[in-house]
Backbone as CSV, one residue per row, in Angstrom:
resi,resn,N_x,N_y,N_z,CA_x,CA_y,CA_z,C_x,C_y,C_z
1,UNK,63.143,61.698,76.682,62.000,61.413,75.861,62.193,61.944,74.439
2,UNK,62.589,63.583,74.449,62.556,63.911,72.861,63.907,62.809,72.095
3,UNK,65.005,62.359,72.707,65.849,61.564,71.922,65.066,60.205,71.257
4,UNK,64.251,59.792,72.376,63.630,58.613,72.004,62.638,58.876,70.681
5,UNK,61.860,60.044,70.538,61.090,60.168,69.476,61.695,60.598,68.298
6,UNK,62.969,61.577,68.607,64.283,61.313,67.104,64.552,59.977,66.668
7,UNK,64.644,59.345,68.046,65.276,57.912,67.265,64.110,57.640,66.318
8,UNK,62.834,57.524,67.087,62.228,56.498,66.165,61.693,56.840,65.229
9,UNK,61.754,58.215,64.537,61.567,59.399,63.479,62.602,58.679,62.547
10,UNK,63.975,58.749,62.872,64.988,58.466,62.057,64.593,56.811,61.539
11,UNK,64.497,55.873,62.631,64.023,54.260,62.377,62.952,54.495,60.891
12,UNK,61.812,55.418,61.442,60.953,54.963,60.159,61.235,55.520,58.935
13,UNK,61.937,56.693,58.664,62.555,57.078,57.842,63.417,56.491,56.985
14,UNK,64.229,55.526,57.714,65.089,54.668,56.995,64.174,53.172,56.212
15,UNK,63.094,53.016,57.194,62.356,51.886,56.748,61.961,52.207,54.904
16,UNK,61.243,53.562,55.045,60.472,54.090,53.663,61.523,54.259,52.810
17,UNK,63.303,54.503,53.480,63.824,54.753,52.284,64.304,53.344,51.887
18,UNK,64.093,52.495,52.681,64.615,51.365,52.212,63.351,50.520,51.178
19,UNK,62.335,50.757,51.635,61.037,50.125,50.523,61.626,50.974,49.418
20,UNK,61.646,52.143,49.094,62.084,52.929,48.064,63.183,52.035,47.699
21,UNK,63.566,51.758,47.986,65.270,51.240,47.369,64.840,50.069,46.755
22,UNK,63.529,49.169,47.119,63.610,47.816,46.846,62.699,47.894,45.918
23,UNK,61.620,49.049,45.639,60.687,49.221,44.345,61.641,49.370,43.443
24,UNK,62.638,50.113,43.459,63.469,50.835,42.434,64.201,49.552,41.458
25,UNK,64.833,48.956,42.486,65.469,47.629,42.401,64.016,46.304,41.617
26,UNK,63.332,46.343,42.002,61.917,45.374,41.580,61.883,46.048,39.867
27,UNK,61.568,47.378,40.168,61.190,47.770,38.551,62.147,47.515,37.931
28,UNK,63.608,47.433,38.061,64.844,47.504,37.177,64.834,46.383,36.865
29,UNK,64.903,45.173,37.733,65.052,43.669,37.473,63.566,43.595,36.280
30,UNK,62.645,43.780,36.705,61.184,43.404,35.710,62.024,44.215,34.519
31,UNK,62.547,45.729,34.335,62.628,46.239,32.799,63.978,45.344,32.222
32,UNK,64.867,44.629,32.758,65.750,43.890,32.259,65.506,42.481,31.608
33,UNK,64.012,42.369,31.695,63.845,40.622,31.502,64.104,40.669,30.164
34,UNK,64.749,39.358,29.818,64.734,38.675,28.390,63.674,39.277,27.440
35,UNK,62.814,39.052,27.991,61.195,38.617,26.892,61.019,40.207,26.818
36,UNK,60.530,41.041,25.619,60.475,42.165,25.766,58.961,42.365,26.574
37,UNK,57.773,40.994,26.057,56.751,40.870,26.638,56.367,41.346,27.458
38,UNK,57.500,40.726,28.740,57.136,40.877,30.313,57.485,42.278,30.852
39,UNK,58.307,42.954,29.758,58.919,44.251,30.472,58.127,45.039,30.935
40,UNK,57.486,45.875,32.213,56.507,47.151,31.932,56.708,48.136,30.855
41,UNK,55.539,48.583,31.071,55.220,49.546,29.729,55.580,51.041,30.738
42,UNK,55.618,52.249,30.279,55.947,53.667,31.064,54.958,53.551,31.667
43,UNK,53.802,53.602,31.563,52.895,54.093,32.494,52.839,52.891,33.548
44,UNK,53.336,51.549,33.767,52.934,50.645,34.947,54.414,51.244,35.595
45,UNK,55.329,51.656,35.195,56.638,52.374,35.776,56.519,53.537,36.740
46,UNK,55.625,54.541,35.619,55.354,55.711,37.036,54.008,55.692,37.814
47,UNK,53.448,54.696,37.887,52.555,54.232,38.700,52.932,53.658,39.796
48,UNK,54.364,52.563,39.148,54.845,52.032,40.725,55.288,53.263,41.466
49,UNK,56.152,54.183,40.337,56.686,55.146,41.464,56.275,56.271,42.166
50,UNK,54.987,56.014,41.267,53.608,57.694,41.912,53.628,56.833,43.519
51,UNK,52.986,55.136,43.937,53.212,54.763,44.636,54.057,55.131,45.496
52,UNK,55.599,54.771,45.130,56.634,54.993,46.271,56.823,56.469,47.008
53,UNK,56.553,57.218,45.907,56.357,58.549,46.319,55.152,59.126,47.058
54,UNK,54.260,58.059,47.259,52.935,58.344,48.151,53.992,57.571,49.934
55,UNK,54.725,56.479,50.135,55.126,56.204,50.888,56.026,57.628,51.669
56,UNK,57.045,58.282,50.365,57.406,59.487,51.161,56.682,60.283,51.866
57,UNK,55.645,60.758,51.301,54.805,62.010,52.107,54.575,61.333,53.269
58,UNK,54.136,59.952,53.523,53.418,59.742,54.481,54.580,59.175,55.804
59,UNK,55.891,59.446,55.196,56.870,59.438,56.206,57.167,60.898,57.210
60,UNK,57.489,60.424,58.399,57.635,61.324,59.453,58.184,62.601,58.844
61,UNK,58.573,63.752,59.705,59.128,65.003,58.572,60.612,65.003,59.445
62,UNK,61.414,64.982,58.745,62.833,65.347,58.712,63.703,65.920,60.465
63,UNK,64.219,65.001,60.742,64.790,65.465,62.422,65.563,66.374,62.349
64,UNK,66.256,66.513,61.007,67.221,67.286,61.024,66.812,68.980,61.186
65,UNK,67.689,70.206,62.249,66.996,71.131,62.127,68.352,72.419,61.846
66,UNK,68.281,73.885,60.979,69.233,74.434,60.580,70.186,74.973,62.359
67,UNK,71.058,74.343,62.811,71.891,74.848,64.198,72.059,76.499,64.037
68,UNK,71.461,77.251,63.093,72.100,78.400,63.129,70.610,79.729,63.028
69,UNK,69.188,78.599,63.143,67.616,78.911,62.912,67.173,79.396,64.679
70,UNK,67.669,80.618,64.687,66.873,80.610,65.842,65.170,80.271,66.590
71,UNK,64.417,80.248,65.559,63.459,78.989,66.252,63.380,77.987,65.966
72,UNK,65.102,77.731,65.850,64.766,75.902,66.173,65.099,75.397,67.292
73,UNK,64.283,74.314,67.556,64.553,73.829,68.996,65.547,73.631,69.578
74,UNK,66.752,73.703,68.907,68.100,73.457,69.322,68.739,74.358,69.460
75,UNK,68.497,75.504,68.748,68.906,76.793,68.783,68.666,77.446,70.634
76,UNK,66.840,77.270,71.334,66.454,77.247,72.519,67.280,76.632,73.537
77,UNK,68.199,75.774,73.405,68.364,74.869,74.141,69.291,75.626,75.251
């Protein structure tokens, strides 16, 4: 059971870092356009990324644990 809930800790983890990857990628393509027009301005920039950074917090917390922390669960084992 606990492997199964690492896995799927790690699954959603990768999901949020991958939205992260594709905001990052979205804002770069929009600040590259031709038209200086269409480019965002700073503040629609760290708004998207106050955003993406609201996706981190609300990702699972980290599977990884120090092998050498005696209360970590692996340390018990």
């Amino acid at each position: 059971m606990r492997i199964l809930k690492i896995e799927q800790q790690w699954h959603e983890s990768l999901h949020v870092e991958c939205q992260q990857m594709k905001i990052c990628i979205e804002i770069a393509q929009i600040c590259a356009a031709y038209d200086p027009s269409k480019r965002p301005t700073i503040a629609d920039i760290i708004l998207k990324l106050n955003k993406t950074e609201t996706m981190v917090q609300k990702a699972p917390p980290d599977v990884n644990e120090p092998r050498n922390d005696p209360k970590s669960s692996l340390h018990q084992l």
